[in-house]
N, CA and C of each residue as an Amber inpcrd file, in Angstrom:
protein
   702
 268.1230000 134.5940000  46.7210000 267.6990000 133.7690000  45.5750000
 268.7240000 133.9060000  44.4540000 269.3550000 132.4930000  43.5000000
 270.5600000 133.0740000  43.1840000 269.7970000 133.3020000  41.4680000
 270.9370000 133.0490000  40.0260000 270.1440000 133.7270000  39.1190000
 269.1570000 132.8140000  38.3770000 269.0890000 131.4220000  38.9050000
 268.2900000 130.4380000  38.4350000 267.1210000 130.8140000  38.9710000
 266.7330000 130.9790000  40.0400000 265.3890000 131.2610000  40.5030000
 264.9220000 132.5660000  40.1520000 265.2880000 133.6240000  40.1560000
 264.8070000 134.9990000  40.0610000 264.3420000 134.6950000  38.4200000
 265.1900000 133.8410000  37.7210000 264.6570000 133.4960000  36.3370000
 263.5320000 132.6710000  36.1970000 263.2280000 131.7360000  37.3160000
 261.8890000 130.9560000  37.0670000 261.2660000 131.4610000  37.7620000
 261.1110000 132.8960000  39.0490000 260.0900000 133.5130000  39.3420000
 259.5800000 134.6030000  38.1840000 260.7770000 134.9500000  37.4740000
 259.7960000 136.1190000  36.4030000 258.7750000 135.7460000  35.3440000
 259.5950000 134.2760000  35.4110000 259.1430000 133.7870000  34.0270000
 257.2870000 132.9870000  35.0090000 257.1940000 132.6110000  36.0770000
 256.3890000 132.4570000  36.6330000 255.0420000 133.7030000  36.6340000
 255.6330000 134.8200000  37.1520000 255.2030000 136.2830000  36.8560000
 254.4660000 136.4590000  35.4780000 255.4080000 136.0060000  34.6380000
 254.9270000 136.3760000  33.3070000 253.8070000 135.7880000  33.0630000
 253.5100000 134.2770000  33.2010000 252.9150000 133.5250000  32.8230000
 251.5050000 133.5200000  33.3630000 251.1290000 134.0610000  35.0060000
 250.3210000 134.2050000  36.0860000 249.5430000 135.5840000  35.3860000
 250.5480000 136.2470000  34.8490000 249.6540000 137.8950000  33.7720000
 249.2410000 137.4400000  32.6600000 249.6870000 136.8750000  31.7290000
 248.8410000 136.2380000  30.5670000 247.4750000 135.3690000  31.3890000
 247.0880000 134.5790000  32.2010000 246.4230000 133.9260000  33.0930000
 244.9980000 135.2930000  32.8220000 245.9910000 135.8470000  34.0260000
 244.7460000 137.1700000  34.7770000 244.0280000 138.1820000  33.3280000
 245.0490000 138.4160000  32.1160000 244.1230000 138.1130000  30.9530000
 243.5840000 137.8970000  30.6610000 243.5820000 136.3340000  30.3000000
 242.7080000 135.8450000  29.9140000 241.3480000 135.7430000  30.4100000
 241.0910000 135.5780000  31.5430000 240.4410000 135.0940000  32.6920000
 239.3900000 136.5440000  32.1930000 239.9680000 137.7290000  32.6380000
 238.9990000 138.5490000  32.3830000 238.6300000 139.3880000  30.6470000
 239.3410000 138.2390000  29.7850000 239.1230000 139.0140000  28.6090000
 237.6170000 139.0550000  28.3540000 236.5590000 138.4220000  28.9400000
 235.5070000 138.4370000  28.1700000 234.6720000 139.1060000  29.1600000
 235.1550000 139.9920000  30.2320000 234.1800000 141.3520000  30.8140000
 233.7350000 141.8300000  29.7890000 232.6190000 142.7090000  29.7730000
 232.2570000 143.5350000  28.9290000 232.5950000 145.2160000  29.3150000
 233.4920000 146.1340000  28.9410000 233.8040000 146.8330000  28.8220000
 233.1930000 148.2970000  28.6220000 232.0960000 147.6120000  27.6300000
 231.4410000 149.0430000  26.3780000 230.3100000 148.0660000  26.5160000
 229.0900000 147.9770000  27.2970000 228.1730000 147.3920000  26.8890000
 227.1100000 148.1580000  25.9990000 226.5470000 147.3070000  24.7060000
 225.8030000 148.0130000  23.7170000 224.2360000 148.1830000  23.7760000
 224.1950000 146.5030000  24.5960000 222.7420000 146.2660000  24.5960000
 222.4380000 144.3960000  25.6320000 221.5710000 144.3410000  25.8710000
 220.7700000 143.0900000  26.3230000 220.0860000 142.2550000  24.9890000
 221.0140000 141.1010000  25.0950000 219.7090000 140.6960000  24.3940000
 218.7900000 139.3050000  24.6390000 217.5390000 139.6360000  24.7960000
 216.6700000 138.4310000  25.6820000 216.3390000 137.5260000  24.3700000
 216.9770000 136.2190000  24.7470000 216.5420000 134.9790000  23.6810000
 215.0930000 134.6070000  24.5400000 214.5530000 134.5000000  24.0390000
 213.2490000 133.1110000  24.3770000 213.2410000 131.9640000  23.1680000
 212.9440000 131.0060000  23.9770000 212.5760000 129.9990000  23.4740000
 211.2620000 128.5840000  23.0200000 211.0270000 128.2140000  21.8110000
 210.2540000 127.3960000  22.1840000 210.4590000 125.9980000  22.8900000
 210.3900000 125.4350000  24.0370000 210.7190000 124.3720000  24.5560000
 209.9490000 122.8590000  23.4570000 209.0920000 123.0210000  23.2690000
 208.8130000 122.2350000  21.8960000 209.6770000 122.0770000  20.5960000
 210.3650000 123.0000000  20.2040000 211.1250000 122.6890000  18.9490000
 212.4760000 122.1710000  19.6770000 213.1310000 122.5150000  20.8760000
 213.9900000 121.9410000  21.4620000 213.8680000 120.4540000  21.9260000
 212.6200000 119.5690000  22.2950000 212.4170000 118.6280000  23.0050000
 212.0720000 117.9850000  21.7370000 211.7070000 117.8870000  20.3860000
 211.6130000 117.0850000  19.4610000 212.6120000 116.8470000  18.6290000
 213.7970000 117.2710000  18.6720000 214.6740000 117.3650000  18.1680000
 215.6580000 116.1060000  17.8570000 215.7560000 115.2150000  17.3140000
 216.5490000 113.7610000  17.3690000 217.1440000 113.3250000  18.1000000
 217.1790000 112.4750000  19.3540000 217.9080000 112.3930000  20.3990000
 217.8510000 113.4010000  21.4740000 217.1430000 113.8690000  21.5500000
 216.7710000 115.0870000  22.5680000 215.2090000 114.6810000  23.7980000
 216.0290000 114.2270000  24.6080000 215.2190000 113.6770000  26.0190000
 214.6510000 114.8520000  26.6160000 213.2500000 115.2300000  27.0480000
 212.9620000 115.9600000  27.8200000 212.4030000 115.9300000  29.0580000
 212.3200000 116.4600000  30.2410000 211.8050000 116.2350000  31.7300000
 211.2870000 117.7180000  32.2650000 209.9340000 117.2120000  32.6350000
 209.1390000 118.3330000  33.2990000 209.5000000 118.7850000  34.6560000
 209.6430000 120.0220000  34.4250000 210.6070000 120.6560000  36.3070000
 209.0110000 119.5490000  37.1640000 209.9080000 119.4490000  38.5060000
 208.9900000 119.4570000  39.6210000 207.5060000 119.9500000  39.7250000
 207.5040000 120.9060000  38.9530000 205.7500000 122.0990000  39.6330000
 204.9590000 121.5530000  38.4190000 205.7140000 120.8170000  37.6570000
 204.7700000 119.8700000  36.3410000 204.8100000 120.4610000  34.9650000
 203.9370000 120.3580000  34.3630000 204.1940000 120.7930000  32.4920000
 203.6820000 122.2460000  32.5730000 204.4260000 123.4190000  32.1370000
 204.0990000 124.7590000  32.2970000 202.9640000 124.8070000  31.5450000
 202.6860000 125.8530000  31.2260000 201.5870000 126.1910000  30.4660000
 202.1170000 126.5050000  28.7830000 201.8940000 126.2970000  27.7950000
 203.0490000 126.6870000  26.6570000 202.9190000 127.6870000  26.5870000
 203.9510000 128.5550000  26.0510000 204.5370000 129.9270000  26.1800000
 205.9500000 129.5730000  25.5130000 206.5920000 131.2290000  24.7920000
 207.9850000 130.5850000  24.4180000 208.4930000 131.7360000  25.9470000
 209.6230000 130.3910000  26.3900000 209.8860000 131.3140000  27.6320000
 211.7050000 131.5070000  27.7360000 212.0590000 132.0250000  28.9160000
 213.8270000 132.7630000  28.8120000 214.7790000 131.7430000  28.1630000
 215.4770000 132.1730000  27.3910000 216.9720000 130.8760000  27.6150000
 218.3590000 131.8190000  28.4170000 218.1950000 132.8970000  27.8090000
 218.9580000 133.7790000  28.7080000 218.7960000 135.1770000  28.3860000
 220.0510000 136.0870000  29.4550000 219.9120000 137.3520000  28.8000000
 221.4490000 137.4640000  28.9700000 221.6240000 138.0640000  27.2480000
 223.2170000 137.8980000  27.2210000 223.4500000 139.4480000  26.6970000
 224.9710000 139.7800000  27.3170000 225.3390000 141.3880000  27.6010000
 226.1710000 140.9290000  25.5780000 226.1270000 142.2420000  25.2560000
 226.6040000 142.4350000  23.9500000 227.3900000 143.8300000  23.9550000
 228.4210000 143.8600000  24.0050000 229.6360000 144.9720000  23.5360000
 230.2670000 145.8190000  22.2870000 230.1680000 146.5770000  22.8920000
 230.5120000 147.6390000  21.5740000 231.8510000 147.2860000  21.0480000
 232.6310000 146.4870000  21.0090000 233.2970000 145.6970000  20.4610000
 232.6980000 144.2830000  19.4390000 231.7930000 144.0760000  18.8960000
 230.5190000 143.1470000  18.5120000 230.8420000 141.7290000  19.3330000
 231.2480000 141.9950000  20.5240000 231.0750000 140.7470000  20.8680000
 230.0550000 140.2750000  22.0250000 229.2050000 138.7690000  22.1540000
 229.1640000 138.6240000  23.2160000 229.8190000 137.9880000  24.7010000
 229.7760000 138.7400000  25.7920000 231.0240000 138.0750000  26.8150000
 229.9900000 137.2020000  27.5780000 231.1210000 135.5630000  28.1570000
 230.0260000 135.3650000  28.5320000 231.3800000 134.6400000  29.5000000
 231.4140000 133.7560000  30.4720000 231.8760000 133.1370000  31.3970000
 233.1790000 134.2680000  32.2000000 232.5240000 135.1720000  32.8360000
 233.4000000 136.3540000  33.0500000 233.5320000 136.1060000  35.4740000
 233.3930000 134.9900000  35.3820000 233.8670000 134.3010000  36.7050000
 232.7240000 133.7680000  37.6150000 232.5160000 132.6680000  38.5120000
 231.7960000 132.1490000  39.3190000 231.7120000 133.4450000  40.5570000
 230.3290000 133.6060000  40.7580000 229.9400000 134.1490000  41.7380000
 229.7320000 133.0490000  43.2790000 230.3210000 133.3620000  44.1770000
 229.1440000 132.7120000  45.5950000 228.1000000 132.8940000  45.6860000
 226.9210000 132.0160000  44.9700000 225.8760000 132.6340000  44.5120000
 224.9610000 131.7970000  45.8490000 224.4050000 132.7010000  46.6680000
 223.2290000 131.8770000  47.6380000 221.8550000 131.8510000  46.8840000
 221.7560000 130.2370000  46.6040000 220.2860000 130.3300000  45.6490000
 218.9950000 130.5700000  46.4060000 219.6080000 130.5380000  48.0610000
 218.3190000 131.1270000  49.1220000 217.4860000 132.2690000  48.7910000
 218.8170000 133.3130000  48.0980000 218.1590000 134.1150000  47.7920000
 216.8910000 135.2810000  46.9770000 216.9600000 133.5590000  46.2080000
 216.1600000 133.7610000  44.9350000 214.7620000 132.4150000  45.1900000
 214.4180000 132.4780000  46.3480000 213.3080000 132.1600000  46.6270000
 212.3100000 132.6510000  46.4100000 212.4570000 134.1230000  46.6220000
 210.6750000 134.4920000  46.5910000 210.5340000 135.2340000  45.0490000
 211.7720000 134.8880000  43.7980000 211.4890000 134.6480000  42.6030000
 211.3260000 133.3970000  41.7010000 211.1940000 132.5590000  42.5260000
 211.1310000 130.8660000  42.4730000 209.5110000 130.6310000  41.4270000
 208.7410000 131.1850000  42.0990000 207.2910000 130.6510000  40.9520000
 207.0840000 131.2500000  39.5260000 207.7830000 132.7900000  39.6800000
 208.1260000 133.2350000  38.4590000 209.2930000 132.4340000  37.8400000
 210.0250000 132.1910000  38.2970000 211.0500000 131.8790000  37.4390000
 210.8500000 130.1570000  36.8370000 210.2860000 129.1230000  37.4780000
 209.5880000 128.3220000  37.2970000 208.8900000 128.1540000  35.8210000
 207.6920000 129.7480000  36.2050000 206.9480000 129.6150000  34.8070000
 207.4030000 130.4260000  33.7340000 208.5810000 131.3580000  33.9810000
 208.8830000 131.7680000  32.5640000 210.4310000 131.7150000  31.9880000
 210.9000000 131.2640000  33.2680000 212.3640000 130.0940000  32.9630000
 212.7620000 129.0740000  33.2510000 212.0900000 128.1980000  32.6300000
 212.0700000 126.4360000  33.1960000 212.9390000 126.1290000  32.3550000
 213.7250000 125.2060000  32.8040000 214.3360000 124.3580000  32.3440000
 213.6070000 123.1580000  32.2430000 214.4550000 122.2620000  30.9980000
 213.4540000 120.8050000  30.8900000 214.2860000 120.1350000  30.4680000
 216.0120000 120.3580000  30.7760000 216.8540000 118.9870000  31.3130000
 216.4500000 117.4660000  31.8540000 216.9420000 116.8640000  31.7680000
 216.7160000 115.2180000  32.0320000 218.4250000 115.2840000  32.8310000
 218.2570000 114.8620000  34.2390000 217.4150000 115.0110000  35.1660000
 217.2300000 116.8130000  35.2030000 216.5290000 117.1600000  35.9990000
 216.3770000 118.1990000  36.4250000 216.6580000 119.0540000  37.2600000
 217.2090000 120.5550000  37.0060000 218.6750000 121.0150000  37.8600000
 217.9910000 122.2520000  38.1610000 216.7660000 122.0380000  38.5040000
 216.2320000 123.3100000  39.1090000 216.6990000 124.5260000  39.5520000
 216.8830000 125.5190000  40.5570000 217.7290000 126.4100000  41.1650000
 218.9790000 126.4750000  39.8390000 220.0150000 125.7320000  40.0310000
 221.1040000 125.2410000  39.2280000 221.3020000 126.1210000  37.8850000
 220.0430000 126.1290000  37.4480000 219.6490000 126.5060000  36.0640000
 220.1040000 128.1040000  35.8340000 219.2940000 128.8550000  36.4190000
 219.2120000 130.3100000  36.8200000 220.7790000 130.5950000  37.4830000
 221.1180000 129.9530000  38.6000000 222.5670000 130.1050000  38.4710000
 223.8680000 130.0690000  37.5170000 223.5910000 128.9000000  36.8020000
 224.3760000 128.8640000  35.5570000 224.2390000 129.5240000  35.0310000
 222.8540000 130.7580000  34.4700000 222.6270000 131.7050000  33.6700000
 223.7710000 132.6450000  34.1870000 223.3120000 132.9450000  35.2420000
 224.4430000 134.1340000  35.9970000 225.5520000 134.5630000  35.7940000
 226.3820000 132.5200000  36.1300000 227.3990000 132.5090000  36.3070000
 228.1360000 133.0150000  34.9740000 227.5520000 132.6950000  33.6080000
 228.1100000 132.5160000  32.5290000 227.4870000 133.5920000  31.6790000
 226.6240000 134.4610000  32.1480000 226.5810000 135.8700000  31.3630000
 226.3110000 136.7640000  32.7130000 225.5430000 137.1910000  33.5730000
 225.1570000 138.1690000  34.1010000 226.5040000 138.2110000  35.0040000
 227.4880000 137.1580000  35.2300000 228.2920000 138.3000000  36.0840000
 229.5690000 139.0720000  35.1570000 228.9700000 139.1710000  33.7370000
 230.1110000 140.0040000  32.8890000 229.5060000 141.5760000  32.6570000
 228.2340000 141.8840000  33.4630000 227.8360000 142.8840000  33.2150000
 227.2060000 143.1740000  35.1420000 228.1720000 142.5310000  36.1600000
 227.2500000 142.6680000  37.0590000 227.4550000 144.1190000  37.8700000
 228.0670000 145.0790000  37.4610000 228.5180000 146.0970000  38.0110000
 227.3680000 146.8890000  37.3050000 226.6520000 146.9770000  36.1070000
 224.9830000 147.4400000  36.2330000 224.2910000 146.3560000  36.5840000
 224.2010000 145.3870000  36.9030000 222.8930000 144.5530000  37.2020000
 223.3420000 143.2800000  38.2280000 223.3470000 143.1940000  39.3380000
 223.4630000 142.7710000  40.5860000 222.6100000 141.2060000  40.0780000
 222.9920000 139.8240000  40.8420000 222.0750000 139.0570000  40.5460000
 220.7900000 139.0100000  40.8480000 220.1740000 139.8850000  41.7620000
 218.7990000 139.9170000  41.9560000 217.8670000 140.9190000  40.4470000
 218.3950000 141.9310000  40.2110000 218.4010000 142.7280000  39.5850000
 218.1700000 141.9500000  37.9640000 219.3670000 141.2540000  37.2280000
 219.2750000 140.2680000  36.2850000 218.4790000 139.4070000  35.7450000
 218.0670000 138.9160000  37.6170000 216.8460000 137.7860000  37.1370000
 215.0750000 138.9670000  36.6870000 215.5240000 139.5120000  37.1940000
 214.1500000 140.3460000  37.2820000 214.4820000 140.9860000  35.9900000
 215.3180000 141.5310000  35.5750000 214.9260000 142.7080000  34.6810000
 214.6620000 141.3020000  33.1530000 215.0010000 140.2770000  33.3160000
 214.9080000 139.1480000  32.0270000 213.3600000 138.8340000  32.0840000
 212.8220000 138.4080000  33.1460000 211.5650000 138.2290000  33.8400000
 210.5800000 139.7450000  33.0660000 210.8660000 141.0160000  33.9740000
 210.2530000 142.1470000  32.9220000 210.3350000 142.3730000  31.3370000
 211.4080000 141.8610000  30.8260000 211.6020000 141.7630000  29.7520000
 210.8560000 140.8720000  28.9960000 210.7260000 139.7950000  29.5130000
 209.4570000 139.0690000  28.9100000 208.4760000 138.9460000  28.7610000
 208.0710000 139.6200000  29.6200000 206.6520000 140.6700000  29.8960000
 205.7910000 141.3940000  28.7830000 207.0430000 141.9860000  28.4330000
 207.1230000 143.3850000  27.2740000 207.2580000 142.7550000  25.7480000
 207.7680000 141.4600000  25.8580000 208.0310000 140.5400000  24.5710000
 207.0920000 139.3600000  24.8410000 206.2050000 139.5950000  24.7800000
 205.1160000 138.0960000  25.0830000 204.9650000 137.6620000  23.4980000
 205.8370000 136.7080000  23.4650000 205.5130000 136.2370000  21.6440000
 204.2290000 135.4860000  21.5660000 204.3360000 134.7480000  22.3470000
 203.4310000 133.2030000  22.4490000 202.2130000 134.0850000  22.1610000
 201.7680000 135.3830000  22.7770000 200.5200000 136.2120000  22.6040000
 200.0010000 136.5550000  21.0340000 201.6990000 137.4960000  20.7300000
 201.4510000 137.8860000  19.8980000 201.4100000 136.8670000  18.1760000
 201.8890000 136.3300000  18.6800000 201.4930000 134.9900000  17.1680000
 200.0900000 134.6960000  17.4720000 199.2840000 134.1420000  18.8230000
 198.3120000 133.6690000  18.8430000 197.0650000 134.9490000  18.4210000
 197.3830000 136.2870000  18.7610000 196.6520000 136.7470000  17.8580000
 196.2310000 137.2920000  16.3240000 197.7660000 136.8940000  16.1520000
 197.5310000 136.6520000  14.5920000 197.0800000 135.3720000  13.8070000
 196.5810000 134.2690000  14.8220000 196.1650000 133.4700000  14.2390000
 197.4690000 131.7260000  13.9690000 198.2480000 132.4760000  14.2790000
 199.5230000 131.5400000  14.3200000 199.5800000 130.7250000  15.5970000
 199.5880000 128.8470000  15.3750000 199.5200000 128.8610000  16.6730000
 199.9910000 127.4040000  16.3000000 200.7810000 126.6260000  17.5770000
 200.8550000 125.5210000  17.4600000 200.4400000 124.5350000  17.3960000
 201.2290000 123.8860000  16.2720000 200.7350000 122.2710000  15.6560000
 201.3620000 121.7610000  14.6120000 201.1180000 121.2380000  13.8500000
 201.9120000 120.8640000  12.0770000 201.8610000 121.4990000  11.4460000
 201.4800000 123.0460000  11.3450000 201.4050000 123.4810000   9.8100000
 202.7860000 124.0740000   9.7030000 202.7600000 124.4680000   8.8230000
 203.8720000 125.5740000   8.0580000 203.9350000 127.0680000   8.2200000
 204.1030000 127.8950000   8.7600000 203.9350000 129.2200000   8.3730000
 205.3280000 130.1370000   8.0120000 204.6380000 131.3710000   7.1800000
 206.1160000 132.0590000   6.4660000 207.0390000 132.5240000   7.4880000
 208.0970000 132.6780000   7.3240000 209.0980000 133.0090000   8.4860000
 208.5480000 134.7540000   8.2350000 208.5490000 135.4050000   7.1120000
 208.7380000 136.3440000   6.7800000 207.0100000 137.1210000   7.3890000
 206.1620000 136.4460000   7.3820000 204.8410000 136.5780000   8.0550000
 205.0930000 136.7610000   9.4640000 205.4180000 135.6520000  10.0710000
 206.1740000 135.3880000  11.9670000 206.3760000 136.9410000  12.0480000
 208.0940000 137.0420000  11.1390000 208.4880000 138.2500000  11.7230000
 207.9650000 139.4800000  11.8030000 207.2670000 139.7380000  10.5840000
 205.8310000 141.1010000  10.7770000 204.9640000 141.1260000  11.7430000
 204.8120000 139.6080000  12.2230000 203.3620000 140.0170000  13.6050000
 203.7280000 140.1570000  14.5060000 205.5120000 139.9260000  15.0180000
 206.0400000 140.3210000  15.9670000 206.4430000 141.7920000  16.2970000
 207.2140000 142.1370000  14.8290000 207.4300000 143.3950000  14.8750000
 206.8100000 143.9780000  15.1660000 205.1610000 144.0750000  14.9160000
 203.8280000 144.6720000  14.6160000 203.7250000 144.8980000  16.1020000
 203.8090000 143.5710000  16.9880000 203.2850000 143.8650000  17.9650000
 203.7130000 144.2540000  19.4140000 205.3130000 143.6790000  18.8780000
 205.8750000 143.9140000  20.3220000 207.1230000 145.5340000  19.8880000
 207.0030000 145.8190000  18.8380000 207.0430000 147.5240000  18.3320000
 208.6300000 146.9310000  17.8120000 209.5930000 145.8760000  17.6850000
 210.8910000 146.0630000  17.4880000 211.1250000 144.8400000  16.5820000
 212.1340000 144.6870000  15.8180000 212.1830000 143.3420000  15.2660000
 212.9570000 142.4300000  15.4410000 212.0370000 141.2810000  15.6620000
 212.9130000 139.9160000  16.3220000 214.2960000 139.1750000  15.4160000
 215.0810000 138.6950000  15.7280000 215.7510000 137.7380000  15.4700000
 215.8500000 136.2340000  16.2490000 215.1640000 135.1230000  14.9930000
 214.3330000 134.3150000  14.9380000 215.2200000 133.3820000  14.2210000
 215.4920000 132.3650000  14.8340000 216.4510000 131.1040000  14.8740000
 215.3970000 130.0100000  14.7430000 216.0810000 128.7980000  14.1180000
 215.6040000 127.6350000  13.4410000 216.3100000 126.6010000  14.2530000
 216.0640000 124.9760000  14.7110000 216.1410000 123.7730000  14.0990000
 215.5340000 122.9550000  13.5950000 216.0290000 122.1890000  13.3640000
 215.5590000 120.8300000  13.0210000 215.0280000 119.7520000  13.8050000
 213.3330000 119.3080000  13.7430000 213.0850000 118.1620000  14.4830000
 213.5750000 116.8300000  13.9720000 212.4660000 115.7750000  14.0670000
 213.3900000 114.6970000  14.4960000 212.9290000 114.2790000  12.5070000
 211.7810000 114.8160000  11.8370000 211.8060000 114.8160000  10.9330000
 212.6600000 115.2860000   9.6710000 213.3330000 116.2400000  10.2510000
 214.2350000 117.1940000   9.2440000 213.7840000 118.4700000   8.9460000
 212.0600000 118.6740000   9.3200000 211.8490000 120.0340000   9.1650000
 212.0310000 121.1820000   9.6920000 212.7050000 122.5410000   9.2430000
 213.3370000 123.7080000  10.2160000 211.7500000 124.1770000  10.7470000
 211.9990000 124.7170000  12.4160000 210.7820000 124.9230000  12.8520000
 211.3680000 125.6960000  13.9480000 210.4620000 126.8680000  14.4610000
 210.6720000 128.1310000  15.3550000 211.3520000 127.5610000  16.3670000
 212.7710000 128.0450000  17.1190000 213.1730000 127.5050000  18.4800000
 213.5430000 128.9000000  18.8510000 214.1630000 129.7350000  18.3570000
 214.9290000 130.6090000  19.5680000 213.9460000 132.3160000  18.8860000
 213.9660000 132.7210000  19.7370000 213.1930000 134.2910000  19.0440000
 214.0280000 135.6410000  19.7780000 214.9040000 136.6160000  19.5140000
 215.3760000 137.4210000  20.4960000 214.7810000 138.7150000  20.4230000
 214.6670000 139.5840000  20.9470000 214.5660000 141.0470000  21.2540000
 215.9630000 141.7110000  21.9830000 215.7940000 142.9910000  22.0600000
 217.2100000 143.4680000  22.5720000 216.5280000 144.7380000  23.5820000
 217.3170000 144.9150000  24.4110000 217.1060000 145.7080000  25.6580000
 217.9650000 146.8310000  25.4230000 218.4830000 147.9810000  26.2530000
 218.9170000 149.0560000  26.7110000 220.0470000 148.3630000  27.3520000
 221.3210000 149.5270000  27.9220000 222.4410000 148.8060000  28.7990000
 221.3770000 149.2300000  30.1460000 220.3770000 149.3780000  30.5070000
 219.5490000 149.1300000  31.6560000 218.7620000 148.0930000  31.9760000
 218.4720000 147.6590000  30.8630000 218.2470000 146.5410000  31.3560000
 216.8170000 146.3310000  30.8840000 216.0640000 147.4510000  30.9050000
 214.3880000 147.4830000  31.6460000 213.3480000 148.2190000  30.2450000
 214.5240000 148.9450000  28.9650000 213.5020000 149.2570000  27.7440000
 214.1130000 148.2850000  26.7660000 213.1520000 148.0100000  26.0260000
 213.0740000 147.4740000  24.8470000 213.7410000 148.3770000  23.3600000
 214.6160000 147.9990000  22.9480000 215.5000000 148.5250000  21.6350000
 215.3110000 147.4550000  20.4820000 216.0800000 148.5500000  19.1930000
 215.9060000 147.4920000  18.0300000 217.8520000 146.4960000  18.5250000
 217.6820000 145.8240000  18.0900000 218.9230000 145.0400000  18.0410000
 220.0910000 145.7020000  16.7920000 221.4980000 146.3010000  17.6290000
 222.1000000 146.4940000  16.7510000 223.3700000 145.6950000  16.3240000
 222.7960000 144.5030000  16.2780000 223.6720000 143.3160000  15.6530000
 223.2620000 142.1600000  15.5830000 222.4000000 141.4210000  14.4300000
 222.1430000 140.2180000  14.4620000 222.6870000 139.3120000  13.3870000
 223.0680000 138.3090000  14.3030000 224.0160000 137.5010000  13.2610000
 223.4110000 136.9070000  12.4170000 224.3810000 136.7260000  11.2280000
 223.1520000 135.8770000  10.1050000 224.6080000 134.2580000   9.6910000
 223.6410000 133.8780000   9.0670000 224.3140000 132.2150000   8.8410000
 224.2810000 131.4830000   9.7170000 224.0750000 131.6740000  10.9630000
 223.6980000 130.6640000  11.9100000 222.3280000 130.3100000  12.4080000
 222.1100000 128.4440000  12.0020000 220.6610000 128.4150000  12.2780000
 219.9880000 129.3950000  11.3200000 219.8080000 129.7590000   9.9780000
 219.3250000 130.6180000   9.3450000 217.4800000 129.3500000   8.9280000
 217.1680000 130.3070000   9.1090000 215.3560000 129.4530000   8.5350000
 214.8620000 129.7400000   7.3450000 214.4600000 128.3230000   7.1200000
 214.0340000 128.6200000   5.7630000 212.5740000 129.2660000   5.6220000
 212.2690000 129.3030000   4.3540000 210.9630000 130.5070000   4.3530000
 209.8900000 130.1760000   4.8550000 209.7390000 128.7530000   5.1040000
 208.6530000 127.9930000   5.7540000 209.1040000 126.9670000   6.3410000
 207.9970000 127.7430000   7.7190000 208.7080000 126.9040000   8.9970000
 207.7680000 126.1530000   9.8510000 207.9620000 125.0330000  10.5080000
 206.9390000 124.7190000  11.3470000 206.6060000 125.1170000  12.7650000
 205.8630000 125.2720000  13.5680000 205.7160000 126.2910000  14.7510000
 204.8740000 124.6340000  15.7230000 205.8140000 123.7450000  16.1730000
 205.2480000 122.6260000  16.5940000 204.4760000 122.9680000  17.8470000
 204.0140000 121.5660000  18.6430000 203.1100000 121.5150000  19.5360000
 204.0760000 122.1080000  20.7700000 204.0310000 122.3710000  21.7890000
 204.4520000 122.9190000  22.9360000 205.2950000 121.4270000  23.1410000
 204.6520000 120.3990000  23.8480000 205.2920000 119.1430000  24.8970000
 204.5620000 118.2660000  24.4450000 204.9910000 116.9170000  24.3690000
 204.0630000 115.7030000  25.0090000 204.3560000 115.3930000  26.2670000
């Protein structure tokens, strides 16, 4: 090879290592914590231009249920698209009715299986060396278990429809009840009023206890002091 090529193989070299960089800059390294978003599928589906479609098995029961569970690093970041797995969705059959009722998707059309994979693909395989994909779906599933919001508002009397309630109220009956304190995200429906959509708790790097969250971002989606807690679906 004479000195033209050995010069466009290094420089090839070079370029193929910045690549393999990048590619894995967003492993997680130092994981700090889990943290499980739930969601209300109601403040998402009223939202201006926001089409919604009932999975296959029909209209769940309301509940605020998974959007994901995302790994958080002792570096404050979260990693998330850390490579496509060969993921056989065969295998996640006989977590199919759970996952149905407490991680539905309500895409237009509807990407059933699809859904839970994409979760995977784009956070659980940056932490999959503790948590295997069988492992992931389940420990988000237990995790929600342990964080039943939809419960704990309804026994404080908080419950969906039009009213208003204090954000600063919300967050005490959660704390109160599920022992840790939430971080509790806002949008906007189709009216303009900010109203409950995303609620998180934070996990252990195991996956399986419940912790306080040691990093929640503020300025994004921030809620105002009174919020609306809408109907589940039409």
């Amino acid at each position: 090879m004479g000195e033209r090529g050995s010069s466009l193989l290094a420089k090839l070299i070079l370029i193929l290592s910045f690549v393999v960089v990048a590619l894995g800059s967003n492993t997680v390294t130092n994981l700090k914590a889990f943290y499980l978003v739930q969601q209300w599928l109601g403040s998402y589906c009223n939202q201006a231009g926001t089409k919604c479609c009932y999975p296959p098995s029909g209209k769940p029961s309301p509940d605020f249920t998974i959007d994901g569970l995302w790994p958080y690093s002792g570096d404050g970041n979260f990693a998330y698209n850390c490579g496509n797995d060969n993921y056989d969705v065969g295998r996640i059959k006989f977590l199919q009715d759970e996952l149905r009722k407490s991680w539905p998707s309500f895409t237009c059309p509807q990407i059933g299986r699809k859904f839970w994979v994409h979760e995977w693909n784009k956070h659980g395989t940056c932490t999959k060396s503790i948590l295997g994909e069988i492992p992931y779906l389940q420990a988000a599933l237990n995790l929600k278990n342990k964080a039943n919001i939809y419960q704990a508002l309804a026994k404080a009397g908080i419950t969906p429809g039009n009213k208003f309630y204090s954000l600063d109220v919300i967050k005490k009956v959660l704390a109160r009840s599920i022992g840790f304190n939430p971080w509790v995200r806002c949008n906007k429906n189709a009216q303009g009023h900010d109203q409950i959509w995303q609620v998180t708790f934070c996990a252990d790097i195991t996956g399986k206890n419940l912790v306080e969250c040691p990093y929640i971002p503020s300025g994004v989606d921030d809620c105002e002091s009174q919020i609306q807690y809408p109907i589940y679906y039409q």
